[in-house]
Wavefront OBJ file of the C-alpha trace (Angstrom):
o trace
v 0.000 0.000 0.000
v 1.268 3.028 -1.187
v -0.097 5.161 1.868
v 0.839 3.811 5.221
v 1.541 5.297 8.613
v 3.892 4.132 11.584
v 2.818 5.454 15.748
v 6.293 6.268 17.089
v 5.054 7.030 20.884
v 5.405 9.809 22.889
v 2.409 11.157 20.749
v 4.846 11.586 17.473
v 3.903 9.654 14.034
v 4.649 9.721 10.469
v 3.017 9.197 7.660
v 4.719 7.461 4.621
v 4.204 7.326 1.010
v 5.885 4.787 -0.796
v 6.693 3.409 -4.548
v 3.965 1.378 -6.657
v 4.531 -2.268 -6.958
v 7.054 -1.026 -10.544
v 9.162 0.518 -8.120
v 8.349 4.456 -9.520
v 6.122 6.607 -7.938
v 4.034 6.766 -5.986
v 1.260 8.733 -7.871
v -1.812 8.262 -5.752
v -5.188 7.002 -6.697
v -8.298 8.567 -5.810
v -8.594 5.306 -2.792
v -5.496 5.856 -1.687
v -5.795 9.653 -1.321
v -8.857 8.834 0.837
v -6.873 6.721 3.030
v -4.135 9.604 3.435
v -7.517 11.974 4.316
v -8.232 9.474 6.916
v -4.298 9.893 8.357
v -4.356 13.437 8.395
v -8.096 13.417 10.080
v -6.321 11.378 12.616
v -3.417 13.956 13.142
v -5.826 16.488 14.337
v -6.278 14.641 17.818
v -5.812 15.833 20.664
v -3.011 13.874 21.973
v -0.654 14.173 18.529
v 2.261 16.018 19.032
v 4.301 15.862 15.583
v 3.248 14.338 12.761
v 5.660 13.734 9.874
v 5.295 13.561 6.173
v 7.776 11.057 4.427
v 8.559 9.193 1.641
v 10.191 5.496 1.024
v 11.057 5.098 -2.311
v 13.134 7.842 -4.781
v 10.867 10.250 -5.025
v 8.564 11.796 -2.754
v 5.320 11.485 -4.612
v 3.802 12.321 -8.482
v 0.901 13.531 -8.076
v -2.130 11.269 -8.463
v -3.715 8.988 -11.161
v -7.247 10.584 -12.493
v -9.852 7.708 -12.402
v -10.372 5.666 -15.731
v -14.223 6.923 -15.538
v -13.501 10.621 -14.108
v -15.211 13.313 -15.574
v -15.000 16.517 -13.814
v -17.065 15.320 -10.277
v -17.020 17.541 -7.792
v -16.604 14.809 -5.089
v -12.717 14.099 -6.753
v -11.623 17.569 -6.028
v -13.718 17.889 -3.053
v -11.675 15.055 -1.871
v -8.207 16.774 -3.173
v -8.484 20.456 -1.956
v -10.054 19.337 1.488
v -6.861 16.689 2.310
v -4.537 19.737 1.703
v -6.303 21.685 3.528
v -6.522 19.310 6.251
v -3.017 19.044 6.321
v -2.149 22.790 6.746
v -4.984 23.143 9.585
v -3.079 20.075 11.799
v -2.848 21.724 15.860
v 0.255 19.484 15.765
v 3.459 20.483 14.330
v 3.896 18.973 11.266
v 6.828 17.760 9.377
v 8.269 17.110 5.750
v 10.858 15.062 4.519
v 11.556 14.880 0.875
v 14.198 14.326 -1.997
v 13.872 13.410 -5.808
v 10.533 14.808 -7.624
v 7.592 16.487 -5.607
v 4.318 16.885 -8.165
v 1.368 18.348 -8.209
v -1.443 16.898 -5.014
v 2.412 16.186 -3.630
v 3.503 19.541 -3.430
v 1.366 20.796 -0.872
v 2.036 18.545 1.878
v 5.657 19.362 1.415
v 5.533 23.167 1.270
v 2.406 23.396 3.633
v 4.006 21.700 6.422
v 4.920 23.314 9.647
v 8.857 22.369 8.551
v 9.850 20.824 5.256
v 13.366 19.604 4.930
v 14.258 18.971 1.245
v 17.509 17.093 -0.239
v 19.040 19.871 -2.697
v 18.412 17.643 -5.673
v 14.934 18.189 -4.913
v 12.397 19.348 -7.956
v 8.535 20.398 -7.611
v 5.853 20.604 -10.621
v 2.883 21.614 -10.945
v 2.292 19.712 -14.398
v -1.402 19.757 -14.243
v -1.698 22.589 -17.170
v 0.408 19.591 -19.579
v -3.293 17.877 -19.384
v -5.373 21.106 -19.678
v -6.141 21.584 -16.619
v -5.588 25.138 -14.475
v -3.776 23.780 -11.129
v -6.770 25.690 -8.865
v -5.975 23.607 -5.856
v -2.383 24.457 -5.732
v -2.880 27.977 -6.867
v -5.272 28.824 -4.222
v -2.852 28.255 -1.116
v 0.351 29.188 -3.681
v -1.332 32.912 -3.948
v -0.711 33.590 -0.408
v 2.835 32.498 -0.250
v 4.575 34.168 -3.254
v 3.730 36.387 -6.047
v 1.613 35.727 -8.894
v 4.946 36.753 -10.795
v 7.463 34.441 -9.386
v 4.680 31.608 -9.310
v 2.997 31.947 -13.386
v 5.627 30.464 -14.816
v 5.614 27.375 -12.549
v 1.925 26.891 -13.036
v 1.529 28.149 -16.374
v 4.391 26.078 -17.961
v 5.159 23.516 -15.648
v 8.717 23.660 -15.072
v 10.635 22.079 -12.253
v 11.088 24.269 -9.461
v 14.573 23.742 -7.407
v 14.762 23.261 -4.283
v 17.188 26.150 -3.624
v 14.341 28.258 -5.519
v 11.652 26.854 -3.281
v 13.930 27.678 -0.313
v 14.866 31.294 -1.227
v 11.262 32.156 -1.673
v 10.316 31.028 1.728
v 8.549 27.365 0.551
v 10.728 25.096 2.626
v 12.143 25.285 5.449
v 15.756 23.981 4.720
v 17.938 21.443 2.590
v 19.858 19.372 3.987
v 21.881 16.242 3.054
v 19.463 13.506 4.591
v 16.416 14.980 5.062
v 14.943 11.940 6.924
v 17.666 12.095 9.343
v 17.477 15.742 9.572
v 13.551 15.155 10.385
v 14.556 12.961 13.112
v 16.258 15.462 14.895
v 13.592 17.954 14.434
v 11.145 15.840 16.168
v 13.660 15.222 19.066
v 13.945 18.640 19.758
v 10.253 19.346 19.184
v 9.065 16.343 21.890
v 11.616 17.953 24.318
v 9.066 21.126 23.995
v 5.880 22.180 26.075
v 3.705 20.895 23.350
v 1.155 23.555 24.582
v 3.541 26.178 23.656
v 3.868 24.478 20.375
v 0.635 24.574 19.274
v -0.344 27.695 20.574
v 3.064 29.264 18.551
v 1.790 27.487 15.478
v -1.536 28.793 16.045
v -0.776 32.137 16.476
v 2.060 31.907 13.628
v -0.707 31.358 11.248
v -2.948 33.301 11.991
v -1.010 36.238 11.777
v -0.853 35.730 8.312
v -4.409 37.043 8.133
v -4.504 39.447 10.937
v -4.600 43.276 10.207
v -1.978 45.244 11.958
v -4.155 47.017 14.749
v -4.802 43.372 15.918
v -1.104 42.240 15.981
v -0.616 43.311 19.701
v -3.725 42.725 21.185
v -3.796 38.723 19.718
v 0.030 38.237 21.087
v -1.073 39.640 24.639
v -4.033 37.200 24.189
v -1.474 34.402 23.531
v 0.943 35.053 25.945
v -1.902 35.577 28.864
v -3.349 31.705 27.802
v 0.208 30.329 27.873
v 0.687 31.720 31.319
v -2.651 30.578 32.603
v -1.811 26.982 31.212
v 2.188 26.974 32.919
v 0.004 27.919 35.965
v -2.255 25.004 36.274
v 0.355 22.740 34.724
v 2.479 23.632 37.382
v -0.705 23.088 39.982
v -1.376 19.928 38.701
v 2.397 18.542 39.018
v 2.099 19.479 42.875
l 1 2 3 4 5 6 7 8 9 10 11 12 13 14 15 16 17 18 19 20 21 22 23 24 25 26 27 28 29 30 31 32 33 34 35 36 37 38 39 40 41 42 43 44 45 46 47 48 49 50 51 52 53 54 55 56 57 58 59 60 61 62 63 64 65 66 67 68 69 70 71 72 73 74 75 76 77 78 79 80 81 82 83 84 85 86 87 88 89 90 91 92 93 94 95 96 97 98 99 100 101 102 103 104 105 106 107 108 109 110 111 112 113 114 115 116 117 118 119 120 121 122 123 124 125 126 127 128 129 130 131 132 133 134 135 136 137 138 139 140 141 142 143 144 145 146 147 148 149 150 151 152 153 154 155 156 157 158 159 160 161 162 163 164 165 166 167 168 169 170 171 172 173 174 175 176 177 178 179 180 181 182 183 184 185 186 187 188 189 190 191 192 193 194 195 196 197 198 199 200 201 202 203 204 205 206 207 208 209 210 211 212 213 214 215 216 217 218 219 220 221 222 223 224 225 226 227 228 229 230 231 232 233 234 235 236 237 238 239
């Protein structure tokens, strides 16, 4: 199975995506998408921590395969734009480990994550325009990370995007040499965290990116108030 996922304790689990049965890919079906839905879902409890993002084979994934009988339903790309989007709304941290060729439904979970850690070698593509197709999905959450003009001629022509590109225009995190190893280490330092404080500085991270200025202050005094409310009764509690 192309979509599996492993429970590492101490509330930290991965996710993995790994090569068809040819050894190449994996480009998802629309099942097996459903079944990474069902992982992410699962990510969003309470007691998650980290969740990583990873692949087994070459490359990290190519996209998906369009059903034999697909003909524009709704349901298919209900299906696609609401995983992503589960993905990027995860309280945990999340985590991303790739190398080789990121495409299309792929490149989300990469550059959406919480921390992506790429190998330089690393290419995305968005090649959905080579079948006549507008990449909405992607271009919806791409608009709010870069410019229209830095990202038209990924979507419009499809060209592989290096990592060092991604990197310099703030879509991963950092390259490194072995990026599941570097993961590893990520996740170490992460469970040695309050994992309230986590959340709460990935909640309030992202959020920002929506909040007018004149509410900048007020929401960080907010934050900072709950976090010393919760040391407070955590500290209660451990008496």
């Amino acid at each position: 199975m192309p979509v599996t996922q492993n429970l590492l304790g101490d509330g930290v689990a991965e996710i993995v995506l790994a090569p068809g049965a040819d050894g190449t890919g994996p480009a998802l079906t629309t099942a097996e998408i459903r079944e990474l839905r069902s992982l992410v879902l699962a990510a969003h409890a309470d007691d998650r921590r980290v969740t990583v993002i990873r692949q087994a084979g070459p490359d990290f994934c190519l996209g998906r395969v369009p059903d034999a009988d697909e003909h524009g339903e709704p349901a298919v790309y209900e299906l696609l734009a609401s995983t992503t989007d589960a993905w990027s709304r995860v309280p945990g941290i999340t985590v991303a480990a790739a190398a080789g060729q990121v495409q299309g439904f792929g490149v989300g979970f990469v550059m959406q994550a919480d921390i992506s850690v790429v190998a330089s070698a690393t290419t995305f593509r968005f090649p959905e325009i080579e079948a006549g197709f507008a990449p909405a999905i992607v271009a919806a959450w791409l608009a709010r990370r870069v410019q229209w003009q830095t990202a038209a001629p990924w979507l419009l022509t499809a060209m592989p995007v290096a990592a060092e590109v991604a990197l310099r225009h703030g879509l991963v995190s950092e390259l490194a040499e072995d990026p599941r190893a570097r993961a590893g280490e990520l996740v170490a330092t992460l469970t040695g965290l309050d994992d309230y404080s986590l959340r709460e500085c990935k909640r309030f991270g992202r959020a920002a990116e929506d909040l007018p200025r004149d509410m900048w202050v007020p929401t960080a005094v907010d934050s900072l108030v709950r976090q010393h409310v919760h040391a407070a009764e955590k500290a209660g509690a451990a008496r």
